[in-house]
C-alpha positions in Angstrom: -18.6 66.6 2.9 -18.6 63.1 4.6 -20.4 62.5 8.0 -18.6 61.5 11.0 -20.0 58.3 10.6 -19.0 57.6 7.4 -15.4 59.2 8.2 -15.4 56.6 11.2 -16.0 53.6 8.7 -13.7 54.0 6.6 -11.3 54.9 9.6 -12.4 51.1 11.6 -11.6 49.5 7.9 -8.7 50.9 6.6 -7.2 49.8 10.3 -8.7 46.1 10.0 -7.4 45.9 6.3 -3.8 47.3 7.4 -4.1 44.6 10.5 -5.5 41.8 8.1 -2.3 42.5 5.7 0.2 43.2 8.7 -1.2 39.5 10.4 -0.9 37.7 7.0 1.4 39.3 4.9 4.3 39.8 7.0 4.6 35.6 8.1 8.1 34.1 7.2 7.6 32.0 4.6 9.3 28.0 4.9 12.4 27.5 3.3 11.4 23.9 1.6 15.4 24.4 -0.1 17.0 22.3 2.3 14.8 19.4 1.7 14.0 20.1 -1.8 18.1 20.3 -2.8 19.1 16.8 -2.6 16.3 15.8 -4.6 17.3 18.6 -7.6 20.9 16.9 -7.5 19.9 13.6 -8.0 17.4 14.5 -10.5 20.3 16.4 -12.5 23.1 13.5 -11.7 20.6 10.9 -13.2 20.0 13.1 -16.3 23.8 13.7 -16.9 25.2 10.2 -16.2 22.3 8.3 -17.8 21.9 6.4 -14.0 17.9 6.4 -14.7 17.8 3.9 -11.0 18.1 7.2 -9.2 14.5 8.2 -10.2 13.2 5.1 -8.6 13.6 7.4 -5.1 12.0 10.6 -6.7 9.2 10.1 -8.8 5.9 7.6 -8.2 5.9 5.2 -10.9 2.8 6.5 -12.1 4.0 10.1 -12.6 3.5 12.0 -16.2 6.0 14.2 -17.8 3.9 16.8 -19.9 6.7 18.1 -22.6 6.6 18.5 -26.5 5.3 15.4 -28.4 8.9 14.1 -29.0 9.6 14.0 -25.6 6.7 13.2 -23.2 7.1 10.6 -21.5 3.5 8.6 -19.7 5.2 6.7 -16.6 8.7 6.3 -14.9 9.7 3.7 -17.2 8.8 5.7 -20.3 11.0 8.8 -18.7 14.1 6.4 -18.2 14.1 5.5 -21.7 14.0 8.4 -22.9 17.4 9.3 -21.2 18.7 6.0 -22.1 18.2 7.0 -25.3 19.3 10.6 -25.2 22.7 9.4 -23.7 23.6 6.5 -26.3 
């Protein structure tokens, strides 16, 4: 049999857990989509028309593109290349 204190515990921290999860859990979230979908369509339109000059406004010239060994690419330059390539 559990005590009344005991009982009482567990009563005082299954209500903060519910209102920790109920505080935290149930927050909307920010939709980044509007902001983010421009950037996806240029990315894709560069990759399918070989205009590389459209990464120049999405990726620091320093980035790295971690793929397979035949297609990693270690800065901007390297990437644009590579599609240069890919499309002749």
């Amino acid at each position: 049999m559990i005590s009344l204190n005991k009982r009482l515990l567990l009563t005082n921290l299954t209500g903060l857990l519910i209102g920790v999860f109920l505080v935290s859990g149930c927050q909307q979230q920010e939709d980044y989509s509007k902001e983010l979908k421009p950037l996806v369509d240029k990315y894709n339109s560069a990759w399918e028309t070989g205009n590389v000059d459209e990464f120049d406004d999405i990726f620091h010239p320093d980035f790295v593109r971690h793929s397979d060994a035949s297609t990693s690419a270690i800065n901007l330059e390297e990437l644009k290349k590579l599609i240069k390539d890919f499309h002749t």
